[in-house]
C-alpha positions as CSV (number, residue, x, y, z in Angstrom):
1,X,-24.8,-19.0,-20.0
2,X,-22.6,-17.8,-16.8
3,X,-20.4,-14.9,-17.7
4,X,-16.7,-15.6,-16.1
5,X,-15.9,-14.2,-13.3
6,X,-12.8,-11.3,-13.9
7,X,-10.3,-11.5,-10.9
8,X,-9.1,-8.3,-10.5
9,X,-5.7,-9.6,-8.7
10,X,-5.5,-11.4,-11.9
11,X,-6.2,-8.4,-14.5
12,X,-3.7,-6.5,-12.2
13,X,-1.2,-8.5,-12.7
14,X,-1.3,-8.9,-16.8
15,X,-1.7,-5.0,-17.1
16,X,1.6,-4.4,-15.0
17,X,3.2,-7.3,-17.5
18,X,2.0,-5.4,-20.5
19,X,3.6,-2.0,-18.9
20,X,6.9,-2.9,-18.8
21,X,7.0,-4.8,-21.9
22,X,9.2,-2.1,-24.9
23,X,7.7,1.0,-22.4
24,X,10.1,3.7,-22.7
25,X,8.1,5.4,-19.0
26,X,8.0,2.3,-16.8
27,X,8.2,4.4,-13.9
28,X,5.4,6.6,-14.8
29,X,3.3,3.6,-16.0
30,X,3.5,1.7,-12.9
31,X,3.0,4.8,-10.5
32,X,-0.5,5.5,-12.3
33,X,-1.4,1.6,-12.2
34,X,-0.7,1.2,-9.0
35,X,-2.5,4.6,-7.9
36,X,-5.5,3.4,-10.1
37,X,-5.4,-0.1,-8.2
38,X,-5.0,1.6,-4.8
39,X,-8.2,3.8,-5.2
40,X,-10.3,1.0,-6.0
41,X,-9.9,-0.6,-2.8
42,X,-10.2,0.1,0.9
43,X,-6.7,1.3,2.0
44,X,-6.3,-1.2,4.7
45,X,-2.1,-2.4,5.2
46,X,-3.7,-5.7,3.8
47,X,-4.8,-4.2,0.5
48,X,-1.5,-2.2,0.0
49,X,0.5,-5.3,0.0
50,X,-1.9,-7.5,-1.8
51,X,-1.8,-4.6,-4.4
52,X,2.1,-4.3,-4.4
53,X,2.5,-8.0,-4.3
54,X,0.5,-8.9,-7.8
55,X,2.0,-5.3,-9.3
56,X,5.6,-6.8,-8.8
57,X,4.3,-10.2,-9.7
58,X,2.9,-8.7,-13.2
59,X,6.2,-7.0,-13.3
60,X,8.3,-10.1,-13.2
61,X,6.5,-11.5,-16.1
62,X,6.2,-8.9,-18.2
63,X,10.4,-8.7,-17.9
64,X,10.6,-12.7,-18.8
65,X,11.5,-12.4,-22.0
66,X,12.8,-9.2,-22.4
67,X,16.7,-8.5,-23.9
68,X,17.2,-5.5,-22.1
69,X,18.8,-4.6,-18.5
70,X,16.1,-6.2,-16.5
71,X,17.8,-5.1,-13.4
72,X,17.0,-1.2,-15.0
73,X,13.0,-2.1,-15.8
74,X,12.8,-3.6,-12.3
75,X,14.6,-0.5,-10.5
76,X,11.9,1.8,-12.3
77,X,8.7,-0.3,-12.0
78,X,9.8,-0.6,-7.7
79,X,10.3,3.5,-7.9
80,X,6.5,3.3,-9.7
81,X,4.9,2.1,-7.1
82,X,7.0,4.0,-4.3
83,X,5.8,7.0,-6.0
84,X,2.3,5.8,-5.9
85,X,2.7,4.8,-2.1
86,X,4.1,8.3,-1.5
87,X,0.2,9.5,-2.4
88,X,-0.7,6.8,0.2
89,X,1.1,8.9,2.5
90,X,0.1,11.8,1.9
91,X,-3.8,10.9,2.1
92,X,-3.2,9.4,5.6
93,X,-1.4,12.7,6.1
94,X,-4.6,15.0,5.3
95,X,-6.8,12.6,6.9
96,X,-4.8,12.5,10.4
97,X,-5.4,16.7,10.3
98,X,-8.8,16.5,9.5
99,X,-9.6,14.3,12.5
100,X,-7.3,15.6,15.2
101,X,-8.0,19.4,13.8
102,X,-11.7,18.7,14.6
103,X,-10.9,16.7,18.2
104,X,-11.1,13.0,17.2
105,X,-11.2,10.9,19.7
106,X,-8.0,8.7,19.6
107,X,-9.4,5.9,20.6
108,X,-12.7,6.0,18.9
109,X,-11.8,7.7,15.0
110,X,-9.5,5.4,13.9
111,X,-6.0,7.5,14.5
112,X,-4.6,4.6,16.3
113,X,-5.3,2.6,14.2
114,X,-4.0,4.4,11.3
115,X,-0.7,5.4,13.1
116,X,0.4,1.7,13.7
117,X,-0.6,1.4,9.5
118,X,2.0,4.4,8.9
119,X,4.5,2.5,11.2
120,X,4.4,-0.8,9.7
121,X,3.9,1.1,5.7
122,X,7.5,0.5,4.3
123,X,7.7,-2.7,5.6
124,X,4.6,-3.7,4.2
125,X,5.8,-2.3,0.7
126,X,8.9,-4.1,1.4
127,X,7.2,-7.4,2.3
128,X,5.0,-7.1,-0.9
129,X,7.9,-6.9,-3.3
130,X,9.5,-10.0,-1.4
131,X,6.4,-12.4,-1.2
132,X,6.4,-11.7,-5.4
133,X,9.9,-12.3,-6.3
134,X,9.7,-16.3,-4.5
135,X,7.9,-16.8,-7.8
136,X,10.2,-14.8,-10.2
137,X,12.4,-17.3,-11.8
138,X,16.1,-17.4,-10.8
139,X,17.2,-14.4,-13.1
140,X,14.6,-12.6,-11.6
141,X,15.1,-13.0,-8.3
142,X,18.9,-11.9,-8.7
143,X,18.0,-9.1,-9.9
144,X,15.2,-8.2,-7.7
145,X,18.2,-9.1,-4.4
146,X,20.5,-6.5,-6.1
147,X,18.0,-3.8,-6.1
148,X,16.8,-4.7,-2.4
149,X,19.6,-5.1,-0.7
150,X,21.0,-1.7,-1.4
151,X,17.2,-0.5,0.3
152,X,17.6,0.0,3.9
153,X,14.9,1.0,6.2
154,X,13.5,4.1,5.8
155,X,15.1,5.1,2.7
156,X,12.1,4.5,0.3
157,X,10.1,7.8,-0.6
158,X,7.1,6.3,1.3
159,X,8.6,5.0,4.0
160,X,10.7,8.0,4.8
161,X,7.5,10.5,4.1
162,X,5.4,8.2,6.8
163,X,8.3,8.7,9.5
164,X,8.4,12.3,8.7
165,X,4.4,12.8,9.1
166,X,4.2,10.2,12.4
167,X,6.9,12.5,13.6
168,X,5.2,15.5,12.8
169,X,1.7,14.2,14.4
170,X,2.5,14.2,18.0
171,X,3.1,18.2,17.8
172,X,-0.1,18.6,15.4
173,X,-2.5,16.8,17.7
174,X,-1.8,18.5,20.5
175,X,-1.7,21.9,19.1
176,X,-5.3,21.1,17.5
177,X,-6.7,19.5,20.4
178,X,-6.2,22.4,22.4
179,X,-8.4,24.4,19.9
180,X,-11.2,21.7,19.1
181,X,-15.0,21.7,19.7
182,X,-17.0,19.5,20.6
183,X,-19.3,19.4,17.6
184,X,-16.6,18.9,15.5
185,X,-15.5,15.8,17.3
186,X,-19.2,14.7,17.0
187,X,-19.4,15.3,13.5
188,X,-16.2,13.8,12.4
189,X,-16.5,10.9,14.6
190,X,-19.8,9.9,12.6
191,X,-18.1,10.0,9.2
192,X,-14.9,8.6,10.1
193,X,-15.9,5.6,11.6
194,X,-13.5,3.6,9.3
195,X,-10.7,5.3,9.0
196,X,-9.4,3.1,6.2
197,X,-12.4,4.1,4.0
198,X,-11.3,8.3,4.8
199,X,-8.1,7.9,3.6
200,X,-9.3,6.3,0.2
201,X,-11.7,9.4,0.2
202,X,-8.5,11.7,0.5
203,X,-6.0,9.9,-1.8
204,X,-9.1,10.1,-4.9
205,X,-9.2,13.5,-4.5
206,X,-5.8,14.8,-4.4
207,X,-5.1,12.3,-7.4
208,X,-8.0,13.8,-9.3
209,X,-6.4,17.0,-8.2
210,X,-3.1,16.0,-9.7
211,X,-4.5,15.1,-12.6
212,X,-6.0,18.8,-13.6
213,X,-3.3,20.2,-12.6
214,X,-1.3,18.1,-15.4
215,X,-3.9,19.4,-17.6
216,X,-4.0,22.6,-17.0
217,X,0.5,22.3,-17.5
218,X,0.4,21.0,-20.9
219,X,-2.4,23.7,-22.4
C-alpha cells in the first residue's frame, strides 16, 4: 500500500493555524516556525516568500474563528516572522564577510547575486503576506489592510537591517579586498558556489547558537 505523500507547504500551513489558536506568545511561536521552516530549505527569494506566503495563509485560518482582536493575533504573527527574517538577514550578513574577507570574486561567488536578494528582501516579505490575504475571507483581509498600510518601506525589522548591511558592504568589500589572498579566493570560491545554500549554512548555526545561549539563560 502507497504511503501519502506529506506536503510540507501543506503541514506549514496547519502548524501556523494551530499557533495562533488560544496562544498567549504568537509572536514567539511564529518567529521559531518560521525560522524552523526557513532552515529546511535553500534560502533562495523564492523560498522566503513561498515560506511567508503559506505561514500567513496558516495564520488566517487559525484566526477564523477566533473571538478575540484578530487585528492583535495578526499584528504579532507578521512581527513573528519579521523577527525570523531578521536572522535571514543577518546570515546573508556573515556570509557576505566571509566571501569578500577571503577575495570572492563578485562575479563568480554569488555576492551579486545575493545583493540583488537583500534589495528586493522586504518586498518579498511584503509580497508574501499580500499573495496570502487574497484568500483570507473579508474580515481578514480588513484587518490584514489596517496593519499593512501603516508599513512603509523599509520600516520592517528585516527590511531596514538588509538596507543597513547593503549599505555597510560597499565600505567592507573594499576594505577586505585590499587585504585578500589568493588562496583564500580559491578556497572559498569552491565551497560557495551557491551562494543560497551558504547562507542556509550560516542562518543554522547562529540559530543553534541562539538556542544555547537561551539555555544557558534560564539555568
Amino acid at each position: 500500500m502507497a504511503t501519502a505523500k506529506i506536503d510540507p507547504d501543506e503541514m506549514l500551513k496547519s502548524f501556523a493555524a494551530e499557533a495562533v489558536k488560544g496562544s498567549a506568545h504568537v509572536r514567539a511561536t511564529i518567529r521559531n516556525l518560521t525560522l524552523q521552516a526557513l532552515q529546511a530549505r535553500e534560502l533562495s527569494l523564492k523560498q522566503i516568500g513561498s515560506v511567508v506566503r503559506n505561514v500567513t495563509e496558516g495564520v488566517n485560518l487559525g484566526v477564523a474563528d477566533e473571538k478575540r482582536s484578530v487585528e492583535k493575533t495578526l499584528s504579532s504573527a507578521f512581527a513573528g516572522m519579521d523577527d525570523a527574517l531578521l536572522k535571514v538577514v543577518e546570515a546573508n550578513k556573515v556570509a557576505l564577510e566571509r566571501l569578500t574577507e577571503s577575495g570572492a570574486s563578485f562575479e563568480q561567488s554569488g555576492i551579486k547575486k545575493g545583493l540583488k536578494e537583500l534589495e528586493a528582501f522586504e518586498e518579498k516579505f511584503l509580497e508574501g503576506v499580500k499573495a496570502a490575504t487574497r484568500k483570507a475571507s473579508e474580515s481578514t483581509k480588513e484587518q490584514w489592510a489596517a496593519i499593512l498600510k501603516n508599513v512603509h518601506p523599509g520600516e520592517t525589522d528585516s527590511g531596514a537591517r538588509a538596507a543597513k548591511t547593503l549599505e555597510a558592504y560597499e565600505h567592507h568589500a573594499k576594505a577586505a579586498i585590499r587585504s585578500s589572498r589568493e588562496t583564500g579566493l580559491k578556497l572559498m570560491h569552491s565551497v560557495t558556489q551557491n551562494y543560497a545554500t551558504l547562507v542556509s549554512g550560516v542562518l543554522i548555526g547562529l540559530s543553534e547558537a541562539f538556542e544555547q545561549g537561551k539555555s544557558k539563560n534560564t539555568r
